[in-house]
Backbone as JSON, one array per atom type, in Angstrom:
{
  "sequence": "XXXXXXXXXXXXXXXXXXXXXXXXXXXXXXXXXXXXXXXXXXXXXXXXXXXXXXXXXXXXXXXXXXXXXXXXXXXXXXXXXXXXXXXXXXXXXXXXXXXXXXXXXXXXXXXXXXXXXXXXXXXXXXXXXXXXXXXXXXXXXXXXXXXXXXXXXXXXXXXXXXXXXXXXXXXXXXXXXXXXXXXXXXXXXXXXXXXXXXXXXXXXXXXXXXXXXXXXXXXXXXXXXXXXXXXXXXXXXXXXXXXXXXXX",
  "N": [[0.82, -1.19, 0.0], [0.24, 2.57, 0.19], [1.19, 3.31, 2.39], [3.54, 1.28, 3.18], [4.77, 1.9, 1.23], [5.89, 4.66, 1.46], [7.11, 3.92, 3.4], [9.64, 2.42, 2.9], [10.55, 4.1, 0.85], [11.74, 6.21, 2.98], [13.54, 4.53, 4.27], [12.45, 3.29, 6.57], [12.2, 0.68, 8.76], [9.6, -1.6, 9.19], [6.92, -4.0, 9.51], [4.03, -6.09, 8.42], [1.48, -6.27, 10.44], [-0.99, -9.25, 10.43], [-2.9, -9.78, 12.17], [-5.07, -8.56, 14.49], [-4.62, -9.24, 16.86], [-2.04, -9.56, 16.88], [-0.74, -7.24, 16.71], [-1.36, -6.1, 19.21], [-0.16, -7.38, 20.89], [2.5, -7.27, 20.15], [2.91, -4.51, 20.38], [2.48, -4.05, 23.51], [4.49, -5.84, 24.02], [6.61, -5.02, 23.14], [6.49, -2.16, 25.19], [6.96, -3.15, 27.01], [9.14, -4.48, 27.45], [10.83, -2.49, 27.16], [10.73, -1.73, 29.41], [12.15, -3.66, 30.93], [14.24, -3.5, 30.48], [14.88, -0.92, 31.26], [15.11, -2.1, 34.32], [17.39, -3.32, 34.06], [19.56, -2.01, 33.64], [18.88, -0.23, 36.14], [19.61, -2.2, 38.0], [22.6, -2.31, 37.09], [23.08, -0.01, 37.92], [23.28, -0.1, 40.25], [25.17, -1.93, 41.46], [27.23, -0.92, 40.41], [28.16, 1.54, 42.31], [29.95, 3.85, 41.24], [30.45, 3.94, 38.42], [29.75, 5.86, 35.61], [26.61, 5.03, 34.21], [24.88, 5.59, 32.69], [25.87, 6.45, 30.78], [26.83, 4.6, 29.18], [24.42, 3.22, 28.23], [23.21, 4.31, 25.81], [25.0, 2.55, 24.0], [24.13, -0.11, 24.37], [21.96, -0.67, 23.96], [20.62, -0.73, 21.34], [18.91, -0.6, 18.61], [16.84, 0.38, 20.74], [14.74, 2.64, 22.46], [17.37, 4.88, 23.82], [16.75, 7.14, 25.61], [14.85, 6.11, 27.18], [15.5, 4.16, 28.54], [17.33, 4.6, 30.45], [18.14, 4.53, 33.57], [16.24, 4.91, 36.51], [13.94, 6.04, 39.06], [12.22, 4.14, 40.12], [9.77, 4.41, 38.38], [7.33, 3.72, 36.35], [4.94, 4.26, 34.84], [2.16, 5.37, 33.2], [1.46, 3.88, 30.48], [3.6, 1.89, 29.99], [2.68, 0.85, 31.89], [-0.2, 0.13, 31.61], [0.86, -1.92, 29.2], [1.79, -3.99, 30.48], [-0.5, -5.11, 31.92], [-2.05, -5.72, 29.79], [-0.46, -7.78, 27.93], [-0.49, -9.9, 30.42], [-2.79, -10.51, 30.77], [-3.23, -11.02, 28.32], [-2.42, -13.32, 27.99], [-2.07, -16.62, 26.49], [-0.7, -19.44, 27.34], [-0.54, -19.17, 30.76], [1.75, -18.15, 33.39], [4.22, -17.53, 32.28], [5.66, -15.3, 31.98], [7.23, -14.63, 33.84], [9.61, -12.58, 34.49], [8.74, -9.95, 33.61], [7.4, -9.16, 36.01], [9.9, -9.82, 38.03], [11.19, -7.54, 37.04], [9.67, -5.48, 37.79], [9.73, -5.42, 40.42], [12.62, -4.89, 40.32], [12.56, -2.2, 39.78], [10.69, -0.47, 41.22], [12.55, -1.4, 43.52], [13.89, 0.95, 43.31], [13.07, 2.95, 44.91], [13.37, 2.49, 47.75], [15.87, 2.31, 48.01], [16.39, 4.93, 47.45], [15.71, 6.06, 49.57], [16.67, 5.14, 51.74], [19.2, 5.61, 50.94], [18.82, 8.18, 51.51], [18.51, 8.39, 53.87], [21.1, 7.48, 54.81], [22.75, 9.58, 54.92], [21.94, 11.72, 56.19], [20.1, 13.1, 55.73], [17.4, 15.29, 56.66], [15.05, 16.4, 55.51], [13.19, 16.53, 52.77], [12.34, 17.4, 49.78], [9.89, 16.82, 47.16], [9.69, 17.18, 43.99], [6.72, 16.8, 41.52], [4.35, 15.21, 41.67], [2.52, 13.26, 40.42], [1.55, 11.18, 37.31], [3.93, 12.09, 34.85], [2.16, 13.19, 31.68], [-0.38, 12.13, 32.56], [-0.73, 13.68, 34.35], [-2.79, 14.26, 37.13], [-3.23, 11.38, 37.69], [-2.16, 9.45, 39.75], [-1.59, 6.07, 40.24], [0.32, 4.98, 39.59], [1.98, 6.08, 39.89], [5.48, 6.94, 41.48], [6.17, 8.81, 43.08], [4.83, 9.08, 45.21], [4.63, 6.52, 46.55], [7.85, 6.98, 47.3], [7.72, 9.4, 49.04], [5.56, 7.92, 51.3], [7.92, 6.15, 51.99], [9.81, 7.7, 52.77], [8.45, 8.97, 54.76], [8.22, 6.93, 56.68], [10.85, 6.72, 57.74], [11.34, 8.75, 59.46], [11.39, 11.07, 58.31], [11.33, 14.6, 56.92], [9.18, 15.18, 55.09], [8.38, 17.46, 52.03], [6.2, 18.74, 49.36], [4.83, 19.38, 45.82], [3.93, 20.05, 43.51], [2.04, 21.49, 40.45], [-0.01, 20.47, 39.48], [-2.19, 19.55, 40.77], [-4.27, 20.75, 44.04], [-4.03, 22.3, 46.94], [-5.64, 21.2, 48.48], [-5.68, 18.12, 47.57], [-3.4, 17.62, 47.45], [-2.76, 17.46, 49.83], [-5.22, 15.74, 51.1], [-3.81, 13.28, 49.92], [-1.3, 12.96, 50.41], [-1.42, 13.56, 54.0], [0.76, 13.43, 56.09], [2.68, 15.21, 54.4], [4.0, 18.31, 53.52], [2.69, 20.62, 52.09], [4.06, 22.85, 48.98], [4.42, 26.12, 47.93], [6.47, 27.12, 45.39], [6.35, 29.44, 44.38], [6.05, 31.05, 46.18], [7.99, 31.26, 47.83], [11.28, 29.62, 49.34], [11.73, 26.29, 49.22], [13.68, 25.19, 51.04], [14.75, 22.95, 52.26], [16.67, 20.0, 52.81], [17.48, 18.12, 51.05], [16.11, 18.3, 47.63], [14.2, 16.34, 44.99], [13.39, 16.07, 42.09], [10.93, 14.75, 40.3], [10.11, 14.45, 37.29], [9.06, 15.69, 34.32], [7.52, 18.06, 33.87], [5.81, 21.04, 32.57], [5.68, 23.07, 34.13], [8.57, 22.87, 35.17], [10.1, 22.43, 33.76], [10.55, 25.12, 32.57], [11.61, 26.69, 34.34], [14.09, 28.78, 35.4], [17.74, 29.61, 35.95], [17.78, 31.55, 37.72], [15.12, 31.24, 39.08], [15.9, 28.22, 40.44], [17.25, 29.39, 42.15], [15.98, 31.09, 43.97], [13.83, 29.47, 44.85], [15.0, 27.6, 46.25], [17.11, 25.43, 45.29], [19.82, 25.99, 45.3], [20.47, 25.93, 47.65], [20.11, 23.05, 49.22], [21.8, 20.46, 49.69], [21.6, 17.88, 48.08], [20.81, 17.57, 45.14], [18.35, 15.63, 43.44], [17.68, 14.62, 40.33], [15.44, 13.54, 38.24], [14.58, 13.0, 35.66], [16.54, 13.91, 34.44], [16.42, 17.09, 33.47], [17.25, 19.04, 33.98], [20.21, 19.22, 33.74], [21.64, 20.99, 32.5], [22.17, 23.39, 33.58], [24.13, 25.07, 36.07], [25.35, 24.08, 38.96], [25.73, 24.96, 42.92], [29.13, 24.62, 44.19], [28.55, 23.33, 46.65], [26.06, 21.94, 46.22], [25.36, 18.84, 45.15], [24.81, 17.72, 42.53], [22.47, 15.53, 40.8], [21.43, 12.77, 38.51], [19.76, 9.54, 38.32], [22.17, 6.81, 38.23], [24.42, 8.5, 37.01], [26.77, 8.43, 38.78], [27.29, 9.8, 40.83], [26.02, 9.95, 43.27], [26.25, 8.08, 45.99]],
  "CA": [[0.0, 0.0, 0.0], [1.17, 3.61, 0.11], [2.43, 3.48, 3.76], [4.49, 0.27, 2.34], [6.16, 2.75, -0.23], [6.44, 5.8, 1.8], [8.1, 3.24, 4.69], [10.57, 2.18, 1.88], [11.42, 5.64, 0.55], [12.65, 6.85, 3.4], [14.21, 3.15, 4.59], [11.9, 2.84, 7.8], [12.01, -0.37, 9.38], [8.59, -1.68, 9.01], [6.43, -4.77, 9.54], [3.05, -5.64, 8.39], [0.76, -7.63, 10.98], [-2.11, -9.45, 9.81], [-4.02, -9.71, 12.96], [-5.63, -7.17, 15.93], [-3.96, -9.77, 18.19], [-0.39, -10.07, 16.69], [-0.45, -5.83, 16.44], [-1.36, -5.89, 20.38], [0.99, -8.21, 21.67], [3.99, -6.26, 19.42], [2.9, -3.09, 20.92], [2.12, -4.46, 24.99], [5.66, -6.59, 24.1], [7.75, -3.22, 23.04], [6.27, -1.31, 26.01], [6.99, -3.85, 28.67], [10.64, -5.13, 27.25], [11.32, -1.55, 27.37], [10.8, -1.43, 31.1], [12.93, -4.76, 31.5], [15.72, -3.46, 29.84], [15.49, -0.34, 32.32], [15.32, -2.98, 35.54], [18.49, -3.86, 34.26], [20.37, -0.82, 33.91], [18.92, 0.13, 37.29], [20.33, -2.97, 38.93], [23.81, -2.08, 37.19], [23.45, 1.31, 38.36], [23.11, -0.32, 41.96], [25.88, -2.44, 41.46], [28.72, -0.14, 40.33], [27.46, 3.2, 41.72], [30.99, 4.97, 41.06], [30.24, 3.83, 36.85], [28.33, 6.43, 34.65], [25.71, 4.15, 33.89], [24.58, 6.15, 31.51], [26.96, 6.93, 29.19], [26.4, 3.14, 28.8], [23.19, 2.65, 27.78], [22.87, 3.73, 23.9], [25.97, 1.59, 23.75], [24.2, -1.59, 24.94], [20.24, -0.86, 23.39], [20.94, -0.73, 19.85], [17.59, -0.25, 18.39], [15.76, 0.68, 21.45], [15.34, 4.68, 22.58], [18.02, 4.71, 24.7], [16.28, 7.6, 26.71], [13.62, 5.5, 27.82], [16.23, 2.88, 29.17], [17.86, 4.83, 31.84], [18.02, 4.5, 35.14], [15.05, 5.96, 36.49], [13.72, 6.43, 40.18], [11.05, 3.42, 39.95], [9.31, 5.2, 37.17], [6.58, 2.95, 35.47], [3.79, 4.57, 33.82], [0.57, 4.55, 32.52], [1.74, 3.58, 29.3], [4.18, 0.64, 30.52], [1.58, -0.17, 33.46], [-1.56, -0.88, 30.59], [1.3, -2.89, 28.0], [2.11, -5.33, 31.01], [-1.93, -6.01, 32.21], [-2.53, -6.43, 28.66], [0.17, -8.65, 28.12], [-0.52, -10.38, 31.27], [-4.0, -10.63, 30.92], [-3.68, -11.68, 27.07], [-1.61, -14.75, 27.73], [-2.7, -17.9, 26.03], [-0.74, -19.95, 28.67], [-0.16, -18.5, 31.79], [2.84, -18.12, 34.43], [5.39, -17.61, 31.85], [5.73, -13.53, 31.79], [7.63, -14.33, 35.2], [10.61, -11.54, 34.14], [7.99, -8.59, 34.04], [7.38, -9.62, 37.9], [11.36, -9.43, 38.44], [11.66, -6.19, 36.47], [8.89, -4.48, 38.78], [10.53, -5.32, 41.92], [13.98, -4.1, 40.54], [12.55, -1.08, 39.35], [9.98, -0.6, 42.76], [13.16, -1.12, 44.94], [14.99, 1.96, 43.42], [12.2, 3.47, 45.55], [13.77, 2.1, 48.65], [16.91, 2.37, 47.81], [16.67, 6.12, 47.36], [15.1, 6.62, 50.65], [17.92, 4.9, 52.43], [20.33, 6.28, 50.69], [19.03, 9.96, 51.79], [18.86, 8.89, 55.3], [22.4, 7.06, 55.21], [23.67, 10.72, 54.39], [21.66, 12.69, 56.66], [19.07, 14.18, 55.26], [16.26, 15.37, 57.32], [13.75, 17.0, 55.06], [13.3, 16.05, 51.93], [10.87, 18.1, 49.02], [9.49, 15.81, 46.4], [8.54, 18.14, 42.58], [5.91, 15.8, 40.53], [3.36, 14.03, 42.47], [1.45, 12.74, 39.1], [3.06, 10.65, 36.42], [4.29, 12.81, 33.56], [1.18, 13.13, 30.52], [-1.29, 11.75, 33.45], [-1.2, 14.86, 35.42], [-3.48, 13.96, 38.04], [-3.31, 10.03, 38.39], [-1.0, 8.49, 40.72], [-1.9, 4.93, 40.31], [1.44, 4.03, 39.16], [3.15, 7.3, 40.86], [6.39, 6.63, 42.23], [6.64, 10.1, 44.44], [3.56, 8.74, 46.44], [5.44, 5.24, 47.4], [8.37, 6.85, 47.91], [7.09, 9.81, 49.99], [5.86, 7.32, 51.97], [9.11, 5.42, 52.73], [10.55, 8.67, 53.79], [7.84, 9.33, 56.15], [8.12, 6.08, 57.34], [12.27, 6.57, 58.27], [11.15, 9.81, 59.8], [12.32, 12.5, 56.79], [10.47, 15.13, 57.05], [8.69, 15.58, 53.35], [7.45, 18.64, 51.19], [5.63, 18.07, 48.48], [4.97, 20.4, 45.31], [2.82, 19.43, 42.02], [1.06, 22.43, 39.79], [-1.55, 19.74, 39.34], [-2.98, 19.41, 42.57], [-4.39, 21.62, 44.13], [-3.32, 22.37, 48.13], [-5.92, 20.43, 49.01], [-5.74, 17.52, 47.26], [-1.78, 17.18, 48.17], [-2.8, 17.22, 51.56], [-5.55, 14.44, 51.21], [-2.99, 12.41, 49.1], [-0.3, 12.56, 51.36], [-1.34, 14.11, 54.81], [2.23, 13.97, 56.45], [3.4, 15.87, 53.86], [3.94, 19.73, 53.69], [3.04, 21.44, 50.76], [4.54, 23.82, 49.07], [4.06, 26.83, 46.9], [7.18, 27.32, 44.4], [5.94, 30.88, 43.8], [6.35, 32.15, 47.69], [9.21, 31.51, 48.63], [12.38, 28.41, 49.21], [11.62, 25.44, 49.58], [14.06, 24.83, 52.81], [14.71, 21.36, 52.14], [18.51, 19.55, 52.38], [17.42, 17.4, 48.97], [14.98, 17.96, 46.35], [14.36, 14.98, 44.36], [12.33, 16.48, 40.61], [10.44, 13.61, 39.61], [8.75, 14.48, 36.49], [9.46, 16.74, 33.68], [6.42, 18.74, 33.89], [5.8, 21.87, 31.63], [6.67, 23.8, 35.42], [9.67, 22.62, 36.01], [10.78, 22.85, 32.13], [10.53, 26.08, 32.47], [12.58, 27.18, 35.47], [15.76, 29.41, 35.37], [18.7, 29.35, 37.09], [17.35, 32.28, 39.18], [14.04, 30.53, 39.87], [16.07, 27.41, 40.97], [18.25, 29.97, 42.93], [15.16, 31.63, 44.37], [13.4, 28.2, 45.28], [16.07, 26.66, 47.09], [17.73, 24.02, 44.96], [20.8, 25.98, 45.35], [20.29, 25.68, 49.12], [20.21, 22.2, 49.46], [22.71, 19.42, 49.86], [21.69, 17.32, 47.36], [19.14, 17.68, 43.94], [18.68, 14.74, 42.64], [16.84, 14.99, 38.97], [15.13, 12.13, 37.7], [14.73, 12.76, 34.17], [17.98, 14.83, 33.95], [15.89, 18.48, 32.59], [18.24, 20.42, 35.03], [21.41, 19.22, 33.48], [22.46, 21.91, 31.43], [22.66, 24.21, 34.48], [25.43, 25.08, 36.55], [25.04, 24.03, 40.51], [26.75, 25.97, 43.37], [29.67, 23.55, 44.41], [28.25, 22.82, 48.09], [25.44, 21.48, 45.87], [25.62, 17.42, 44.6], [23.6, 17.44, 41.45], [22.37, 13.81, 40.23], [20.84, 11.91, 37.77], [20.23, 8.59, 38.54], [23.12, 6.22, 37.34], [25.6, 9.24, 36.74], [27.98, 7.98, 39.59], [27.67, 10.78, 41.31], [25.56, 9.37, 44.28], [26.65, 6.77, 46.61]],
  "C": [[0.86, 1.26, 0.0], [2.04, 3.97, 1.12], [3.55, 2.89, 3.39], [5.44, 1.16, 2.03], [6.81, 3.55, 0.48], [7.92, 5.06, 2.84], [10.13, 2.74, 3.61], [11.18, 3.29, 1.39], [12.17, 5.88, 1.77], [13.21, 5.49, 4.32], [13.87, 3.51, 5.95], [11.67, 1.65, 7.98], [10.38, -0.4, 10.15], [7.71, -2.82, 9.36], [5.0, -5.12, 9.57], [2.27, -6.94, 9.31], [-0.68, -7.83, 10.45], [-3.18, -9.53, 10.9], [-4.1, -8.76, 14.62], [-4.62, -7.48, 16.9], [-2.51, -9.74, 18.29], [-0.36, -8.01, 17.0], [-0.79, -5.14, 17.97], [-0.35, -6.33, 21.02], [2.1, -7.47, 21.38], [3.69, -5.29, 20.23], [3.39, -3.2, 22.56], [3.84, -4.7, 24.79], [6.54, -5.51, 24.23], [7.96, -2.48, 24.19], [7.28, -1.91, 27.34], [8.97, -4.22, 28.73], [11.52, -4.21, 27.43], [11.66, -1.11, 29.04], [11.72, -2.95, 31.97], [14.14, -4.03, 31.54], [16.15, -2.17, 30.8], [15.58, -0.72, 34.01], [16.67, -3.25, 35.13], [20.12, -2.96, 34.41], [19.9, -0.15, 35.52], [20.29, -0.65, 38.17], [22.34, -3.07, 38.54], [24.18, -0.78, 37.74], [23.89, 1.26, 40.31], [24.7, -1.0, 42.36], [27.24, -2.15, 41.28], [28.01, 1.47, 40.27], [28.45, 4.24, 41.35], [31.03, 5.33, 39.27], [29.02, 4.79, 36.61], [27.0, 5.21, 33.75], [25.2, 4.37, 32.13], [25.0, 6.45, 30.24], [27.06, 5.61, 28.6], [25.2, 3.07, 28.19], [23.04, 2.92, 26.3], [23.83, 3.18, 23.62], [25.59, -0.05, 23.46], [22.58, -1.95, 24.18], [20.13, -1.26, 22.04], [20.08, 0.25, 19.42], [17.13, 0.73, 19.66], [16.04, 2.36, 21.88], [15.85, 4.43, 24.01], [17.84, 5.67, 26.34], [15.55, 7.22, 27.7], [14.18, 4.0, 28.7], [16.95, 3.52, 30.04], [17.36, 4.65, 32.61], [17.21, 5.22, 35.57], [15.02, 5.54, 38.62], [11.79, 5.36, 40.35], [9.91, 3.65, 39.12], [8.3, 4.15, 36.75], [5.76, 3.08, 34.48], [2.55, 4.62, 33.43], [1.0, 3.73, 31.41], [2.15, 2.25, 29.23], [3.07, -0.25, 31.22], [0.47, -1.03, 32.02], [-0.56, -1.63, 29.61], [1.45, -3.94, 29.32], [1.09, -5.79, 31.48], [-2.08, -5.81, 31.13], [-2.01, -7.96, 28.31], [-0.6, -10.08, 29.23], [-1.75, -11.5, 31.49], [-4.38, -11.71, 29.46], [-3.2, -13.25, 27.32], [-2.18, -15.68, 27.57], [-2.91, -18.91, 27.53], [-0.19, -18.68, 29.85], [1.04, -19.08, 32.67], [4.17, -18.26, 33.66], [5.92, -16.35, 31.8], [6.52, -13.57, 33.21], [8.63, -12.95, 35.63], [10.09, -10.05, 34.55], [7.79, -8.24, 35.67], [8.64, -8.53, 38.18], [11.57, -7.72, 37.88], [10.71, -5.05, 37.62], [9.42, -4.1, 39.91], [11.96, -4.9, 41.41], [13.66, -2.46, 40.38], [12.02, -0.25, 40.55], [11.46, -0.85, 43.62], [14.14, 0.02, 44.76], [14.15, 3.03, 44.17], [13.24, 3.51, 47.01], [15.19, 2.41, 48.58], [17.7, 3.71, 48.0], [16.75, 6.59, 49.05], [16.09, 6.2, 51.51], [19.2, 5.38, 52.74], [20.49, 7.87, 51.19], [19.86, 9.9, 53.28], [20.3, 8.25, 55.53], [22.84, 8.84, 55.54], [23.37, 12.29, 55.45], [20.74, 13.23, 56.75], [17.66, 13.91, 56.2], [14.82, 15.75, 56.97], [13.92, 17.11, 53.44], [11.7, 16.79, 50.48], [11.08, 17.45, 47.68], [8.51, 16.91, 45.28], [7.92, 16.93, 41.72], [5.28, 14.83, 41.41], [2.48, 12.73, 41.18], [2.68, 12.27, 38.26], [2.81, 11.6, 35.48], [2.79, 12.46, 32.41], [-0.27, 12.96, 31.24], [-2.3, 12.86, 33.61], [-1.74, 14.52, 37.31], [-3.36, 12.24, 38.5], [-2.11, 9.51, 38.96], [-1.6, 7.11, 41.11], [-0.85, 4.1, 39.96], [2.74, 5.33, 39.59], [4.03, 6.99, 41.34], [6.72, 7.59, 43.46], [5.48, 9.34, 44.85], [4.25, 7.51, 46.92], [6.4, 6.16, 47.97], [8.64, 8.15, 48.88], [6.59, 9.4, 51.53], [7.08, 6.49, 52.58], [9.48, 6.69, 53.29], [9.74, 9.02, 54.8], [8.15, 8.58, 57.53], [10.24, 6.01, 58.06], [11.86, 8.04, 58.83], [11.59, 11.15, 59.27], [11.33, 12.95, 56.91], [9.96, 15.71, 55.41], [8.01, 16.65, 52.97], [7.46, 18.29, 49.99], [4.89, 19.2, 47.42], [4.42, 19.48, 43.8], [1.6, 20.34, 41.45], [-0.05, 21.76, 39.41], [-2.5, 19.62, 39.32], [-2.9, 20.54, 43.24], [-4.09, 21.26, 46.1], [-4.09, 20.79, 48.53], [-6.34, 18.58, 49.06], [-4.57, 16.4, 47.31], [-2.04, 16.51, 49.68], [-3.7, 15.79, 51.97], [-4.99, 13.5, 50.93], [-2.04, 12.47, 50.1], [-0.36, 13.85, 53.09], [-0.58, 14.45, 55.51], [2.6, 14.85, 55.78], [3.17, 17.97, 53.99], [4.09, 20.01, 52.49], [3.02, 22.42, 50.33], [4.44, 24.7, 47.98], [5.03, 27.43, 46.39], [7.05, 28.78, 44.16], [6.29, 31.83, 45.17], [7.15, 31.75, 48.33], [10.28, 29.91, 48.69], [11.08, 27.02, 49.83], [12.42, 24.8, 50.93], [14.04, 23.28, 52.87], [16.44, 20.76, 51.88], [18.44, 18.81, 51.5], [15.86, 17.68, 49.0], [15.25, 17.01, 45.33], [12.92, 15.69, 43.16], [12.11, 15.32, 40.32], [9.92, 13.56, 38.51], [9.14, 15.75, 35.72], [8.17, 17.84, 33.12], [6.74, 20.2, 33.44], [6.94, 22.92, 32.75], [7.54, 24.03, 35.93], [10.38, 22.39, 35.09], [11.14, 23.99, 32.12], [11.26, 26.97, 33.35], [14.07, 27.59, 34.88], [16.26, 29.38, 36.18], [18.29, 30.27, 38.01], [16.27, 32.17, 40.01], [14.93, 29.41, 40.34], [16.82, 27.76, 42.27], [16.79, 30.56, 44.16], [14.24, 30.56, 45.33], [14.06, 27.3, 45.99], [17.48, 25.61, 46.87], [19.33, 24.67, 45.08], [21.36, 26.16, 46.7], [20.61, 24.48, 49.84], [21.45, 21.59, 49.16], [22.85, 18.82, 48.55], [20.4, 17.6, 46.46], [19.33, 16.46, 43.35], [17.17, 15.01, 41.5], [16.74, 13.9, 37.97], [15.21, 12.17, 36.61], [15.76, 13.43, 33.59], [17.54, 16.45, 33.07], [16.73, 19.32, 33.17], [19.72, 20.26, 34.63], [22.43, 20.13, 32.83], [22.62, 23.78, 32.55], [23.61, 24.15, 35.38], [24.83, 25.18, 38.39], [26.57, 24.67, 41.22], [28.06, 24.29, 43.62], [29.14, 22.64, 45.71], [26.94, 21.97, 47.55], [25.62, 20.04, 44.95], [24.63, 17.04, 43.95], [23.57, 15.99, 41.15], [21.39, 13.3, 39.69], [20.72, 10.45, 38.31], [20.97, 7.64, 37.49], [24.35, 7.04, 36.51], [26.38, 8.76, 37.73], [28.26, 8.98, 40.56], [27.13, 11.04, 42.87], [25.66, 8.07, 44.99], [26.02, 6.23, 47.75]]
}
């Protein structure tokens, strides 16, 4: 057909499926293999945390978008979440998808992992940007700041919590420990901020809003999807991506 041709002109790697079911499974399969392949770069990120992890990964993906394979901060998705209960759900036979399992729990313990790692280091108060998953907005059904919000409550870190989303009071029903905070009046007052979420809000920030807001206050920023990288932190400040090497 004419897609056929056009896919051929410009030499796009193509494949045509003949049925609803084969063109679900490919899709669910892509989504989910994608979220293996970043369980596994987590668990090397865990394993040699002094190695840039990262500078590894379009090395090792080939094909795959190598952005979507970093090291992330338990990250999952809507997107991921509905390809693995499709998957899951489609399976002819069952109890063979056991991997997706394993990949959850590696990806779910960089949750834990984080939260440990604050309080190994110190940290007493801890402000959490992106309550909602990225495109969502509003649903945290696969949220990672809401788990790991909770773990820090639960080691006694004192948490603030910040999402143009949500509105005060909706923060506050969602996570009642938490203290939330309004970006617009004043620092945040927090020894790490942890950006979860590359939200239009927090795209948009200059170095004198990050200066103004605190992050050049704190100890440590750690920046999940890496949008803050191309700014310059004070030195008393320990910027981090996860899987840059730059957190131990």
């Amino acid at each position: 057909g004419k897609a056929e041709t056009l896919f051929r002109l410009f030499s796009i790697p193509y494949r045509v499926v003949t049925t609803i079911e084969e063109a679900e499974v490919l899709e669910s399969a892509k989504n989910s293999f994608q979220y293996i392949t970043t369980a596994f770069f987590n668990q090397l990120a865990l394993s040699f945390p002094s190695l840039n992890v990262r500078e590894l990964v379009p090395l090792l993906v080939g094909s795959l978008d190598s952005d979507e394979s970093m090291p992330n901060i338990g990250s999952l998705g809507f997107k991921v979440a509905n390809s693995i209960g499709n998957l899951s759900r489609g399976a002819v036979k069952e109890g063979f998808l056991t991997i997706i399992g394993e990949a959850e729990s590696t990806n779910l313990s960089m949750l834990i992992h984080y939260s440990d790692l604050l309080n190994r280091n110190g940290v007493e108060t801890v402000a959490i940007l992106g309550i909602g998953e990225y495109g969502t907005f509003k649903d945290t059904r696969v949220s990672p700041s809401v788990m790991l919000a909770e773990y820090l409550d639960k080691q006694g870190i004192r948490v603030v919590i910040n999402d143009p989303h949500f509105s005060r009071e909706e923060l506050e029903s969602l996570l009642p420990f938490a203290t939330c905070a309004d970006l617009e009046k004043g620092q945040l007052s927090a020894q790490a901020i942890i950006l979860m979420n590359d939200q239009k809000a927090y795209r948009s920030l200059t170095s004198l809003d990050l200066k103004d807001i605190g992050f050049f206050e704190a100890s440590i920023v750690i920046d999940a999807g890496g949008i803050l990288k191309e700014f310059t932190f004070p030195d008393n400040v320990l910027y981090h991506i996860p899987g840059d090497g730059r957190l131990q």
